[in-house]
C-alpha positions in Angstrom: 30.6 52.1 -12.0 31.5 50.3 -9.3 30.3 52.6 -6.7 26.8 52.6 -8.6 27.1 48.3 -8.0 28.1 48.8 -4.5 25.2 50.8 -4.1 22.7 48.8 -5.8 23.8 45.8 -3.7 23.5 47.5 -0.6 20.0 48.9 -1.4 18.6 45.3 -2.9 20.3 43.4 -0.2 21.6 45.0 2.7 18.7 47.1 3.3 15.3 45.7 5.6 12.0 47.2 4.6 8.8 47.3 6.5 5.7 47.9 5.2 7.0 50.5 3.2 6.4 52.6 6.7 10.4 52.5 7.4 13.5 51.5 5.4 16.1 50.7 7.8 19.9 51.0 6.2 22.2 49.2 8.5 24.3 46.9 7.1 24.6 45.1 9.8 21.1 44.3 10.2 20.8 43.9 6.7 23.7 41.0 6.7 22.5 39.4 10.0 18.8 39.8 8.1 20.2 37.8 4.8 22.2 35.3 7.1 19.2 34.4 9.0 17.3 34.1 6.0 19.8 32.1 4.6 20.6 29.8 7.5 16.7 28.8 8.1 16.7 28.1 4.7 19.5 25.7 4.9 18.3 23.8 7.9 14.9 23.3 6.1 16.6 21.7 3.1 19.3 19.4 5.7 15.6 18.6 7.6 13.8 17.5 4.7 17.2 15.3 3.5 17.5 13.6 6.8 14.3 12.9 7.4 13.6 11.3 4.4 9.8 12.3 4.5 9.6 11.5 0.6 10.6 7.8 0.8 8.6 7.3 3.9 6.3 4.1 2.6 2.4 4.7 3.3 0.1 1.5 3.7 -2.9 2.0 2.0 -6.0 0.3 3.8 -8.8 -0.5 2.2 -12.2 0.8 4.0 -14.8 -1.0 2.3 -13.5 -4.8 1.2 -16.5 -6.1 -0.5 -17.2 -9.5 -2.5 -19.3 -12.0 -4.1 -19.3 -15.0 -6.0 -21.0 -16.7 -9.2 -22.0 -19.9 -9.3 -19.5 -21.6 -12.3 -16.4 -20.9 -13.9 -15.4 -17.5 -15.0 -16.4 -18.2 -18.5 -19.9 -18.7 -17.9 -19.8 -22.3 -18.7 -21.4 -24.6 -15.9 -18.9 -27.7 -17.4 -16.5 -29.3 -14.9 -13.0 -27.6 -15.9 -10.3 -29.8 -17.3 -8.1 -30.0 -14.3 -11.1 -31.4 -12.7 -11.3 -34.4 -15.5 -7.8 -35.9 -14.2 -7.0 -34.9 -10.8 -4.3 -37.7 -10.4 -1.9 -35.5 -12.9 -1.6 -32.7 -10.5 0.3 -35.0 -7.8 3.4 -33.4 -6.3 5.7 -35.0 -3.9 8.6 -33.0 -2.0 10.7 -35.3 -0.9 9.8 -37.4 2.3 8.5 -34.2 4.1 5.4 -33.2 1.8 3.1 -35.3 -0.8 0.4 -33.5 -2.5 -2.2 -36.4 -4.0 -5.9 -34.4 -5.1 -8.6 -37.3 -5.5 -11.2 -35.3 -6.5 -12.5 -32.1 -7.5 -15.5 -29.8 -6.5 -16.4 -26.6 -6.3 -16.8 -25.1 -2.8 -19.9 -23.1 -1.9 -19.8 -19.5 -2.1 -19.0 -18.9 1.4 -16.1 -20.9 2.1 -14.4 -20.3 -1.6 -13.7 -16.4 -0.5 -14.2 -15.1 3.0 -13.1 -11.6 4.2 -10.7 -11.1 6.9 -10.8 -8.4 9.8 -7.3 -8.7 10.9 -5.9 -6.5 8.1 -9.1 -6.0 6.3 -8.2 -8.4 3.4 -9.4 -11.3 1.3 -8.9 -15.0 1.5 -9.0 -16.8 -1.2 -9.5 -20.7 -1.0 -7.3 -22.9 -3.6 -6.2 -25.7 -1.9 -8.6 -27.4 0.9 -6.9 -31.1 2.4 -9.9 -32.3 4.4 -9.4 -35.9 6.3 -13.2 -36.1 7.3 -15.9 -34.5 5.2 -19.5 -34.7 5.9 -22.3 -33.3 3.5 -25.6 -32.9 4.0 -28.8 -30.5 4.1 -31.6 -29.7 5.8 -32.8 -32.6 8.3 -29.7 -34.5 7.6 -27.5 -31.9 10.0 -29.1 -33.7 13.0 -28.0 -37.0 12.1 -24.1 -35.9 12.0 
């Protein structure tokens, strides 16, 4: 019985076959065959393990960044919103360094409340805008600034 396993093991494992042209029984061969087999395996698996290829982060970039804008709140109401109504309750002071104090509060046009950005083809969003000198006007009025 043993014979027959020692057999069977020799035949399944320490045997090369070709293209069913040539069966080659060395066992020799058929160990440095296995050993190779099993070595290549092995350095693939230590490969993949330390180069880490599966935890390797991938930045996704978007191709197309597109926008646009509605005139009024997100609701659908054109009413001024209620942060708007008291813009003295929203003042914030950081010790002697910083001093937030809104005195009023508008909408911005369309193109300076969300602009797109080339650098890393992303979005700006406006939601705090500290002008010292504001000047508004249209149409023949631009001349006179």
């Amino acid at each position: 019985m043993i014979r027959s396993f020692i057999d069977f093991f020799a035949d399944e494992f320490l045997a090369l076959e070709l293209p069913r042209l040539l069966v080659i029984k060395n066992k020799r061969l058929g160990i440095s065959y296995k050993a190779l087999q099993m070595l290549f395996g092995m350095v693939c698996v230590v490969y993949f393990i330390y180069s880490r290829f599966f935890f390797k982060p991938v930045a996704v970039r978007p191709w197309g960044t597109s926008m646009w804008h509605e005139e009024g709140r997100g609701d659908g109401s054109k009413t001024v919103p209620a942060y708007c109504e008291d813009p003295a309750a929203y003042v914030y002071r950081q010790g002697d360094t910083f001093s937030y104090e809104p005195t009023t509060c508008k909408p911005l046009p369309s193109q300076e409340a969300v602009a797109a950005t080339d650098s890393h083809n992303g979005l700006f969003v406006a939601t705090y805008v500290d002008d010292v000198m504001v000047w508004e006007g249209t149409g023949n009025e631009c001349g006179a600034a």
